[in-house]
Structure formats: structure tokens, C-alpha cells
C-alpha positions in Angstrom: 112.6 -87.5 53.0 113.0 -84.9 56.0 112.2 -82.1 53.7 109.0 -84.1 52.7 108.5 -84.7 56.4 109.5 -81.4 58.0 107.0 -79.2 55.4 104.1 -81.8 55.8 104.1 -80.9 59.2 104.7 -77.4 59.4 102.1 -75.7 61.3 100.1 -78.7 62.3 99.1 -77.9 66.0 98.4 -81.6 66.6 102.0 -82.9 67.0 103.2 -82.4 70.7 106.8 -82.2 70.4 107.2 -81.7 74.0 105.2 -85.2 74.5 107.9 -86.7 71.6 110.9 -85.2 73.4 109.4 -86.9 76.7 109.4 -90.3 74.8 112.6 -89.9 73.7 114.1 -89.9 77.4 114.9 -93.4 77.7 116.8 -93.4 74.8 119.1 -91.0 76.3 122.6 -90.8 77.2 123.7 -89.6 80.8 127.0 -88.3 79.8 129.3 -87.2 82.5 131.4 -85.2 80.3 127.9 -82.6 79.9 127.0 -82.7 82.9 130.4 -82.2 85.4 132.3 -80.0 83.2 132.0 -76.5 82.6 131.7 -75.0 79.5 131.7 -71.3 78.3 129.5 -71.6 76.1 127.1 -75.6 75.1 125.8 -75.5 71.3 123.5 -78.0 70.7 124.4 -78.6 66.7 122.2 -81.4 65.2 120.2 -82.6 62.0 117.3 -83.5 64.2 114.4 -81.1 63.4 114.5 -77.1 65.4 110.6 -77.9 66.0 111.9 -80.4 68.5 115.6 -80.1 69.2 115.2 -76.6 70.5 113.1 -78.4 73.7 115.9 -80.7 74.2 118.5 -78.1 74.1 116.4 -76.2 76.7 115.8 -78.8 78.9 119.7 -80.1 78.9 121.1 -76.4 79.2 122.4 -75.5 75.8 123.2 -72.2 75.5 121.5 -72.4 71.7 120.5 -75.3 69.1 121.8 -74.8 65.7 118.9 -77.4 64.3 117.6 -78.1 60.7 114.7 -75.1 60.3 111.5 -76.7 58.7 111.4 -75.3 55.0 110.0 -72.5 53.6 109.5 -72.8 50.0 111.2 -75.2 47.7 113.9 -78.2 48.8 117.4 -76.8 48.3 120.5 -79.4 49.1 121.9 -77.7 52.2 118.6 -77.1 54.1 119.6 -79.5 56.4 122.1 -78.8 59.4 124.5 -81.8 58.6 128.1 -81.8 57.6 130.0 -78.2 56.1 126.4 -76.6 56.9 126.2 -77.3 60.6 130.3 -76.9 60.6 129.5 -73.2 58.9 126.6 -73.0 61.3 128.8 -73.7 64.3 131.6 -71.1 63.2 129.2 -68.3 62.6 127.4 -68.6 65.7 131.0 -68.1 67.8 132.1 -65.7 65.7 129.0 -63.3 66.6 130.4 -63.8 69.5 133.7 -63.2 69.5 135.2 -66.9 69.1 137.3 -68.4 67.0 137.8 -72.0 67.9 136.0 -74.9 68.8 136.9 -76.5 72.1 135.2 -80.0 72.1 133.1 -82.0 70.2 130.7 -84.2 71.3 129.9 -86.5 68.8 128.5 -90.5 67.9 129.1 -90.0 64.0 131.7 -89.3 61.2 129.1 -86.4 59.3 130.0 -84.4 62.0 133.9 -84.8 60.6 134.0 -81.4 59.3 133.4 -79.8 62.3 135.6 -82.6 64.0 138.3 -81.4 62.4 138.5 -78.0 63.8 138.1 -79.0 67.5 140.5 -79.1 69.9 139.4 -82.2 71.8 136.7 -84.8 70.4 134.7 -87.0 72.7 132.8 -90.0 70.8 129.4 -91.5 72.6 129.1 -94.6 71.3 130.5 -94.5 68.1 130.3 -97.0 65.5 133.5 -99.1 64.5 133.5 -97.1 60.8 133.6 -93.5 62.7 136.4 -95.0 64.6 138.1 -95.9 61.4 137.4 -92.7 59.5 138.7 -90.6 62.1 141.8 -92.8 62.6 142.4 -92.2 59.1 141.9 -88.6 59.2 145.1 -89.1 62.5 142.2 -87.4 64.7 143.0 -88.3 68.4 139.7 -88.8 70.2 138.3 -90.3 73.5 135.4 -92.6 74.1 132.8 -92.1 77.0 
């Protein structure tokens, strides 16, 4: 459906992103964690569509979005940025730059579990009782903001 979605809208000059990123403000979390602490580096690694994602990872100071890209052609099963692709996504951006790990997570779902699993430190934002579960079972320590 977001391939569908995401090449239906390519190129339309009507849709304001910046006016749907300014709707989306009251749905959004003030967490601490992002905004006391200082990190080397903030990737902004999400599912959510580049066309708007790259706004919000301007506006919250990410140092870069690794988003889903609208298509170019035909559908092919990893176009979007969830799961082992955003994990790969996330790996290959540090590695241009010289890193090798992941520090922390910030997360509110288990599809991120692959990239979960090579963090140091995994912060949940209001996760769901079956990400809880799942990363119990996976003995992943985590904390809850």
C-alpha cells in the first residue's frame, strides 16, 4: 500500500509536507532522553516516507534521516526502510563514517529488533505489551521513558 501511495504521489507539487509535519506536532513525544543528552552522532531511521521525514529530522536535529525513498520504477520487497533494511541502512551509514557500533536505540516497536539487537543500550517510548514480550524473549535489557 505505501508503494502504491508513495509513487501516486511522487512529484505532485500540491501536497505540503511541511504543513503535514506541522499537523503532526501534537502527536509528538517530548522525550528527554533526545533532547538532554548528547549524542555524537542522531540518525533519524524510520519507515515513514523521506518526502516528509527528512523535515522532521531537520527540525528535531538529526544529523541524517535514513527514510523509505518514494519508488522509482517497479515495487521490489525491500524498498521500504523497515526491519534488516533499515538495520543494513543504519550500519552503512556509520560505517562511511568510521563506526562500528550502535550506541542506543530509540524505539516504540519490535520491527526495529534487528537493529535492536546490535545496540548497546535500548530506550522504548511507549511500547506495546507484545514488544515488551518479544524483546524479553530475545533476554534484551531495555528501559522505558
Amino acid at each position: 500500500m505505501k508503494f502504491i501511495i508513495l509513487k501516486a504521489v511522487k512529484g505532485n507539487d500540491k501536497i505540503n509536507c511541511k504543513a503535514f509535519v506541522s499537523s503532526l506536532s501534537k502527536y509528538k513525544n517530548q522525550l528527554q532522553i533526545m533532547e538532554g543528552a548528547t549524542f555524537d552522532i542522531k540518525v533519524l531511521a524510520t519507515a515513514a516516507p523521506n518526502c516528509y521525514s527528512k523535515i522532521i529530522a531537520l527540525q528535531e536535529g538529526f544529523d541524517v534521516c535514513l527514510a523509505t525513498n518514494t519508488p522509482i520504477n517497479n515495487y521490489q520487497q525491500d524498498f521500504e526502510n523497515v526491519k534488516e533494511v533499515k538495520k543494513q541502512s543504519v550500519i552503512n551509514y556509520l560505517q562511511s563514517l568510521g563506526i562500528e557500533h550502535v550506541d542506543t536505540i530509540v524505539t516504540d516497536h519490535y520491527d526495529d529488533l534487528p537493529l535492536i539487537k546490535i545496540a548497546k543500550q535500548v530506550i522504548l517510548v511507549n511500547p506495546s505489551k507484545q514488544t515488551q514480550n518479544i524483546l524479553k524473549q530475545n533476554q534484551i535489557f531495555f528501559n522505558i521513558v
